[in-house]
Every structure is written in C-alpha cells, then in structure tokens.
C-alpha positions in Angstrom: -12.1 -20.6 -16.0 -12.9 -16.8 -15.1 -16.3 -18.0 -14.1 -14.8 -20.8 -11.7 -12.0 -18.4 -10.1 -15.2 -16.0 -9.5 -17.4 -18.1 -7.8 -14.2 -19.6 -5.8 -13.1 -16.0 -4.3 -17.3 -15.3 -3.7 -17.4 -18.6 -1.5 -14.1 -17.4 0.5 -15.2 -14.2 1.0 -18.6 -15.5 2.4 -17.0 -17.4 4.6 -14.5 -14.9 5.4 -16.8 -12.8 6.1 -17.6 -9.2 7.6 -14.8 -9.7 10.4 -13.9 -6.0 11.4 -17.6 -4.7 10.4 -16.2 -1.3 8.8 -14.4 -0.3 12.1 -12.3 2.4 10.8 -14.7 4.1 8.8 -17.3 4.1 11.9 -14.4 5.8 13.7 -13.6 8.4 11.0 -17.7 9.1 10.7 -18.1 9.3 14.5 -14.8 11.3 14.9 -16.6 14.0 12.5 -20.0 14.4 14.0 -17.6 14.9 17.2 -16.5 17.7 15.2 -19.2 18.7 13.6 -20.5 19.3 17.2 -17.9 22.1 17.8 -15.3 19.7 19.5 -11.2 19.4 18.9 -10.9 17.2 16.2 -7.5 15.5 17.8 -9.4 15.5 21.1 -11.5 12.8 19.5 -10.8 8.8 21.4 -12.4 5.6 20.9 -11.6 2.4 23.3 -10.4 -0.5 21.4 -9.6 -3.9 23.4 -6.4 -4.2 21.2 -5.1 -0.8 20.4 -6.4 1.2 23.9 -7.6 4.7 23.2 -7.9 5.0 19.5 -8.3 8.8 17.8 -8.8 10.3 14.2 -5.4 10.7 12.8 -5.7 11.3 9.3 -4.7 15.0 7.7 -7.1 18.3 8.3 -7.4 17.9 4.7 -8.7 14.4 4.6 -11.1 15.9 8.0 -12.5 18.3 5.2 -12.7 15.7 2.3 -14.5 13.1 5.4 -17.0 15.8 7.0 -20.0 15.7 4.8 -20.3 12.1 5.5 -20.7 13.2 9.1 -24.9 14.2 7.9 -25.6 10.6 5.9 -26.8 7.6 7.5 -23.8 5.0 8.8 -24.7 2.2 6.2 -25.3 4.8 3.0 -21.7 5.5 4.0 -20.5 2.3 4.2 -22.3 1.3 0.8 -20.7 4.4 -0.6 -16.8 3.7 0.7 -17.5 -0.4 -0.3 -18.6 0.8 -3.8 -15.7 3.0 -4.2 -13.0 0.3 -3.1 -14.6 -2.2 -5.5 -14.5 0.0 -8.4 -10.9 1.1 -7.8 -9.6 -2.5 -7.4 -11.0 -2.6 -10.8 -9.8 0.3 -12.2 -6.1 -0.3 -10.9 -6.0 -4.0 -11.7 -7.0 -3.4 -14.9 -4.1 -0.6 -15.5 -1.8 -2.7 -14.3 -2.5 -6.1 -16.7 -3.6 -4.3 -19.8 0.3 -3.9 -21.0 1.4 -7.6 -19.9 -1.6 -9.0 -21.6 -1.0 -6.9 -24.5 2.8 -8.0 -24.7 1.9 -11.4 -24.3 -0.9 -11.9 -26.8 -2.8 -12.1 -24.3 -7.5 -11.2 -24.1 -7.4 -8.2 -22.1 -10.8 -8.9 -20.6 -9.6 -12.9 -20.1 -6.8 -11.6 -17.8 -8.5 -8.9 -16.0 -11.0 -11.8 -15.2 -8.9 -14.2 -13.4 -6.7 -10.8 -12.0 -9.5 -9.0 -10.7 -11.2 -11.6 -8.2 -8.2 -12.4 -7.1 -6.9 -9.0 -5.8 -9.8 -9.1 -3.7 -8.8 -12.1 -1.9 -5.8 -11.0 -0.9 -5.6 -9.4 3.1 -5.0 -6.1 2.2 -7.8 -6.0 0.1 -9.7 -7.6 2.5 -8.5 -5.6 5.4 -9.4 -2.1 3.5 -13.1 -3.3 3.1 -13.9 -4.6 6.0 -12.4 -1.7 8.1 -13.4 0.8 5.4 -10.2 2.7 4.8 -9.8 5.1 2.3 -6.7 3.1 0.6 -7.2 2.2 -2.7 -8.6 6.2 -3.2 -5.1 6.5 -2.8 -3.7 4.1 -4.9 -5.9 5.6 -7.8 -4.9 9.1 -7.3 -1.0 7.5 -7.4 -1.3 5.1 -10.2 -3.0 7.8 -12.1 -0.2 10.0 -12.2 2.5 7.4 -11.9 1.1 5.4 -14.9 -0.9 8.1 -17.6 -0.2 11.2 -16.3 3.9 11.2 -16.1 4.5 9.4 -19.2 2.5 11.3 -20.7 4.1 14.6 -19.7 0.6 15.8 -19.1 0.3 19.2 -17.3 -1.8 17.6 -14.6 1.0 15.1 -13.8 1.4 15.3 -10.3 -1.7 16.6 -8.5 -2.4 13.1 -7.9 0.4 12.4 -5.6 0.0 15.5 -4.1 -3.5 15.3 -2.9 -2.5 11.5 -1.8 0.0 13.0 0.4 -2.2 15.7 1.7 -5.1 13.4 2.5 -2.3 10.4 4.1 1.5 11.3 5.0 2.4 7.8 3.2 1.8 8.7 -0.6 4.9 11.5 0.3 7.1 8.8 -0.5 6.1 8.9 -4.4 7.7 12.8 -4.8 10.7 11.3 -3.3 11.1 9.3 -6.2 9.8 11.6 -8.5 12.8 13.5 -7.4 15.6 10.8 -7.4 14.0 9.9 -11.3 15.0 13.4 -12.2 11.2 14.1 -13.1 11.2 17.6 -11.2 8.4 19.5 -13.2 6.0 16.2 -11.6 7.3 16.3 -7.8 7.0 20.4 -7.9 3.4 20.0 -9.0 3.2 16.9 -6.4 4.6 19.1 -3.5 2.2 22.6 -4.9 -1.0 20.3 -4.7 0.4 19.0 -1.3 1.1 22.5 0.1 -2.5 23.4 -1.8 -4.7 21.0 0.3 -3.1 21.4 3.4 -3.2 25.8 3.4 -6.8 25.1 2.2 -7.4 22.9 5.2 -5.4 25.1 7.2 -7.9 28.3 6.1 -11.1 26.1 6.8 -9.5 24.6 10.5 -6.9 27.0 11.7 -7.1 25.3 15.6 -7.3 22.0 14.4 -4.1 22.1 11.6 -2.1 23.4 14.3 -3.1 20.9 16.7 -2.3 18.1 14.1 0.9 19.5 12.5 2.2 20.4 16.3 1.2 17.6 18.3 -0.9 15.0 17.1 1.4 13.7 14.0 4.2 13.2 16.2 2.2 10.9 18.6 2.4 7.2 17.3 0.6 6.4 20.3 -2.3 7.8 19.0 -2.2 5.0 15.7 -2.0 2.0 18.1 0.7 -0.2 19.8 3.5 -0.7 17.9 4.6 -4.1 18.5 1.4 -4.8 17.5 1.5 -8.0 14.8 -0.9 -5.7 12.2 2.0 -3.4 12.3 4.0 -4.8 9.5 6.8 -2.2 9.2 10.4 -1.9 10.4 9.5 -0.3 13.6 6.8 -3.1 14.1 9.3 -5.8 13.7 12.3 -4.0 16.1 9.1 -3.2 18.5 8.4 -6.8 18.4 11.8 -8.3 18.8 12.6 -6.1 22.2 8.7 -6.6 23.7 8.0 -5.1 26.3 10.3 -2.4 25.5 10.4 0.1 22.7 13.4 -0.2 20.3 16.1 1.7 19.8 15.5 5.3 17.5 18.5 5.4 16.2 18.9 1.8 15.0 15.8 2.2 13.9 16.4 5.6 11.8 19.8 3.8 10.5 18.1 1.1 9.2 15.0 3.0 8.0 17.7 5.0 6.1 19.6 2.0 4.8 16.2 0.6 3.4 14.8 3.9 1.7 18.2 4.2 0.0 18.8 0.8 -1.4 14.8 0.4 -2.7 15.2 3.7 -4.0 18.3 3.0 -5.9 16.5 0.2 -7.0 13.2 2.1 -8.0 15.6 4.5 -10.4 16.9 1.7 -11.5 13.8 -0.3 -12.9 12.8 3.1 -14.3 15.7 3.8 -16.1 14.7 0.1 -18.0 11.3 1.7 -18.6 9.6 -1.0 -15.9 7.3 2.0 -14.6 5.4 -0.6 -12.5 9.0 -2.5 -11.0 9.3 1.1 -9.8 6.6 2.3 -7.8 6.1 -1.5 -6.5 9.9 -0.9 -4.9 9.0 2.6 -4.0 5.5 2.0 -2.0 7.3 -1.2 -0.2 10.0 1.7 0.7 7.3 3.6 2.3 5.4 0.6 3.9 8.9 -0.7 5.6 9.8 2.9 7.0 6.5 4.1 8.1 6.4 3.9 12.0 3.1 2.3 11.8 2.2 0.0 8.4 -1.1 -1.9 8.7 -1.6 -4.8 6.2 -4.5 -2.9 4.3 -1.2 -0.3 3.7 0.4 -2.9 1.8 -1.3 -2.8 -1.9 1.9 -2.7 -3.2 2.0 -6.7 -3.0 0.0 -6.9 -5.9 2.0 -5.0 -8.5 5.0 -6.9 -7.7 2.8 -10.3 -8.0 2.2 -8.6 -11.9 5.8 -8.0 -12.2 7.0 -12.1 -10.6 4.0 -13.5 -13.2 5.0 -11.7 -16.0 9.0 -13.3 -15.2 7.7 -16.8 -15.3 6.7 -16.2 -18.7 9.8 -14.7 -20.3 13.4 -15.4 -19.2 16.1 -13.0 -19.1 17.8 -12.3 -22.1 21.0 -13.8 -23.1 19.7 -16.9 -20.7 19.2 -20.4 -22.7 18.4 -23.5 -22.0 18.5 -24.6 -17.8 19.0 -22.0 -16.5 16.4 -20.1 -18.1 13.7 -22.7 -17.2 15.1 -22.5 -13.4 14.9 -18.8 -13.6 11.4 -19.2 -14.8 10.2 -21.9 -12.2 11.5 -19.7 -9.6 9.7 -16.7 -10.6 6.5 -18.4 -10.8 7.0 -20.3 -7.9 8.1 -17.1 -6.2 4.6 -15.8 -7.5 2.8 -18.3 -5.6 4.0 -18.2 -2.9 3.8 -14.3 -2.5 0.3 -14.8 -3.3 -0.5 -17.9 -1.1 1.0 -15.5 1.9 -0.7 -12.5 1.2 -4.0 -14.4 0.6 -3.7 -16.0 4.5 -2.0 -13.0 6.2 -0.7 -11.7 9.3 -3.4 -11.2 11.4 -6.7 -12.5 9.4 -6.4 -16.2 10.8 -4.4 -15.9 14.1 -5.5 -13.5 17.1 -3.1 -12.2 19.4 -4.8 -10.9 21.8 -5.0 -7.8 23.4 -1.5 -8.0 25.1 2.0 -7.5 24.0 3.4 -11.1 23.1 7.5 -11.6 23.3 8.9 -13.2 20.0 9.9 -16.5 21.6 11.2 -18.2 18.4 12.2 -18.2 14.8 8.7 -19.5 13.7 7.5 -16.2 16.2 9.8 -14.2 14.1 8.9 -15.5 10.9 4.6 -15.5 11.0 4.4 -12.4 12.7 6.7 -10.5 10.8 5.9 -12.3 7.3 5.1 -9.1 5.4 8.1 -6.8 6.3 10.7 -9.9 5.3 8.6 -10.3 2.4 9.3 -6.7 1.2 12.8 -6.9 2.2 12.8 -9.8 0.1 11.2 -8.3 -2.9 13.0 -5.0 -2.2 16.2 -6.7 -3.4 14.7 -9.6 -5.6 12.0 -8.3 -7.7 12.4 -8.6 -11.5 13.5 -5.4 -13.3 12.4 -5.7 -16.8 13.8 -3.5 -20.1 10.4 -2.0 -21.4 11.7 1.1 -23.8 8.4 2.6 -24.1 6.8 -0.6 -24.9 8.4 -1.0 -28.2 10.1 -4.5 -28.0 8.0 -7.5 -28.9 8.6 -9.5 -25.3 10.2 -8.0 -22.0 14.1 -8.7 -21.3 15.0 -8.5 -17.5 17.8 -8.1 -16.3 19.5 -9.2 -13.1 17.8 -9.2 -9.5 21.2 -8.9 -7.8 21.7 -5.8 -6.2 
C-alpha cells in the first residue's frame, strides 16, 4: 500500500510538473548579488506579468541568512533549498504522526509512509518547491519549539520561534500564543532571539534595516496585488469582493481582530486539553487569515489539522454511543477528505487568472477563489479539540467543536 501511494504522488508530480521553475528563490538570489554589488537592498525590482514590479521583502536578518548563496551557482542553490524542503516535510510529518500512530497501535514507519507522500501533494507543498520558498525552514524552527522544546521545559524553548519571526514577520503570531497559554519564560526567549537577529542584522546593514523597518514593511504593494486569487487571506478575500477598489481598513482591522481573538481563544482552549497540535494548527490559520498578504505555500497549517480530522474519524467523543458516534465519525473523516481533496487541487495550481483584476461575479466566484480563507474559517471554529493529558490516556476523548 505505501509503495502504491508512492508511485501514485511520483506520477502526479511528474505530471504536475516544474510550473513556477523556483521563481522566488531566483528573485531572493538575484536580489542579493544586487546587493552584494553595493546596491539598496529594498531598491531591488523584478517585472512579473501578474504581480507588476516585484522586490525582496523578506527581513535584514533573512538578507544575512540568504547572502552567501549570492557566490554559488543558481541550480547548486536550487538543489540545496529542494533538499532542505524535502527533508523537513519529513521531519515535520513524522513529528506530527509518531503520537497518533502510537495511541492507535499503529507501525510508525507504516503511517509516516502513506503520510509523507502525501504532504507533498498537497499545493502548498507544491507551491514552496516549485517557487523555492524558505517555508517549511520555518515550520521546523516552530514545530521544534512548539512540540520538544516547550513541553519539555527545555532552556532553549523559544529561540525557534524567535528566529522564525526574525527571518519572516508571520511566525510572530506563535509568541502571541505563547503569551495567551501563560507560557511567559518561552515567548520572552521567543521575543530576545527575535530582538537578537534583528539588532544583529541591524549591526551588519544599518541603511538597509532602516529602510525595511521604515518604509518597505509598510508597503504591501511591494508583496503583489492584493486581490490577487494566490492571496488567500482576509484582506485577499475583502480585496476581492470590492475589485477594482481596495477594501475598507477598518472593516478589515475589525474583522482581523474578531478572527485573531476567537482562534486564539480556541488555540488556549485545545491546549488547556493537552492537544498541543489542535493548537498551533488554530494559531498558524490565525496568522494566515490576518496576514495582509497569505500565499498558498503560507498555508502548511492544512496539514496538521488534516492529522487532527483523521485522528477524529477514528475515535468518537467521549460520552457519545451508538448513532451519533458513527455520524460524528463519518463526518470527521469525510471532513478529512475533503480538506485534503481541496488542498490537493488548490486555488491557483489548475485555473489561471490572468494578469488582471477579475470582479467576483458569483457565489461559485466567491467560493473557488476564496476556498482557502473559508476553509480556515471553517476549521477555525470546527476542528476537533482532543483531551490528551500528557499522553497518558489509552485513546483521545474530544470534546465539542462548538464554539
């Protein structure tokens, strides 16, 4: 079974294939030989049919982490970042499913089998290779901390979110939570290796950490368009819906608000019950819907909650017999596939459109081109919480979805 679901995800991906040819990374290389040269980092622009002028965007500190790929050849780079993403698919997925095949009985190596291929079918696995982003580096550094390091209580417990955050404003969400889970020792060290990276960055680039902490952040122009379909956040939706205008900042900071505070309640919520992975699944969804600009290869956190939906259809809520608990199971694993059947065609991998901004004309508009942002609206307030005290109990309970 392993070996079919291998060669199955192998043939897709063939015939997938190589669609965005590694597009970010050539910009992030090119952007630091422009550097390198003795030019304004931020000053650096590429021409994209879709996006217009594109520029480097990323952190000083992820310009210093980036710049000695500036003196390698373009395809040792590429072979480099490629190898890096595979490995940390890997090395996530298999952090993730060693505890539910453990509670279940379950061959680890069995389940990492059929769970690892399939990760890599998904867009935003796709997306992050073929544009060669630096995503799943972060998702390591997170899960690291969020998964050994915090339980633990390990003296290191933090750094990992912190250097996420330094290297890509999006991780920052994760000492937010730290905070609002009352684990304060963690979100100090989160927020020291933050301030760490950025002062050390700062002391390499003086000119060029101004420029991006003055100016350049605060352009979203800069990302790309977005009403842009790719951009599957809150302000992509709203920007979408009022096309060709730009939507309303304050609705859009009331509802960003609304959201942070509701999946956050959640988040403690699911940690309180010991469901570590419920947690940061509702956390990085928080941060994908209230990020101005979330492209699909943002959107890992799919995958966790596809862990967290599986593992439901399996076991039903305590105290539920009978119907009901079969329903509740059905509709978990049902839920599961679908998640996964939506993920695995996408936004933006099968339909093109086009360089232009498009109106949202009708509900099916509003549905396929916004399928990821109601999707983690959907999961925000539905996903399974399960009671895991420390992994003692023989079999997960859950308890109830509703808000």
């Amino acid at each position: 079974m392993v070996v079919a679901v291998c060669v199955g995800v192998l043939i897709a991906l063939w015939a997938y294939g190589n669609r965005h040819d590694f597009f970010d990374l050539r910009i992030y290389i090119a952007a630091m030989r422009w550097w390198a040269d003795g030019n304004d980092l931020y000053a650096y622009a590429q021409s994209d049919r879709v996006q217009g002028e594109l520029y480097f965007t990323y952190p000083p500190f992820a310009a210093l982490i980036l710049r000695p790929f500036a003196g390698l050849p373009i395809w040792l780079t590429i072979v480099l970042f490629t190898i890096g993403t595979v490995v940390a698919v890997a090395v996530t997925t298999w952090w993730l499913i060693r505890p539910l095949a453990d509670r279940h009985g379950w061959p680890r190596w069995f389940v990492a089998g059929l769970a690892v291929p399939l990760v890599f079918l998904i867009e935003p696995t796709r997306e992050t290779i073929t544009f060669g982003q630096i995503n799943m580096l972060l998702v390591v550094l997170i899960l690291a901390d969020l998964l050994i390091g915090v339980p633990r209580g390990a003296r290191w417990a933090g750094v990992g979110i912190g250097l996420a955050t330094a290297l890509k404003l999006f991780p920052g969400i994760f000492i937010v939570y730290l905070l609002v889970t009352r684990r304060v020792r963690a979100a100090a060290t989160a927020a020291v290796a933050a301030a760490a990276a950025t002062l050390l960055a700062a002391a390499v680039a003086p000119s060029d950490s101004w420029d991006y902490w003055t100016s350049a952040l605060w352009d979203t122009d800069r990302v790309g368009r977005t009403d842009y379909t790719g951009n599957q956040s809150l302000m992509g939706m709203l920007s979408r819906i009022v096309t060709p205008g730009q939507p309303n900042r304050l609705i859009w900071l009331l509802l960003a608000g609304t959201v942070a505070a509701y999946g956050l309640w959640r988040a403690t919520r699911a940690f309180r019950q010991c469901d570590e992975i419920a947690a940061l699944t509702l956390t990085g969804l928080v941060g994908a819907l209230i990020s101005p600009i979330t492209w699909p290869h943002h959107l890992y956190w799919f995958v966790p909650a596809l862990l967290v939906m599986a593992d439901a259809a399996f076991t039903g809520p305590a105290g539920m017999t009978g119907v009901r608990r079969q329903r509740w199971r059905w509709t978990m694993g049902l839920g599961a596939l679908a998640l996964f059947a939506c993920i695995a065609f996408g936004v933006v991998s099968f339909l093109d459109y086009g360089p232009k901004p498009i109106p949202t004309a009708s509900p099916q508009d509003l549905i396929t081109r916004n399928a990821y942002v109601l999707l983690s609206l959907a999961l925000l307030a539905f996903l399974p919480i399960r009671t895991l005290r420390e992994e003692r109990a023989e079999m997960p309970v859950y308890i109830s979805s509703d808000p």
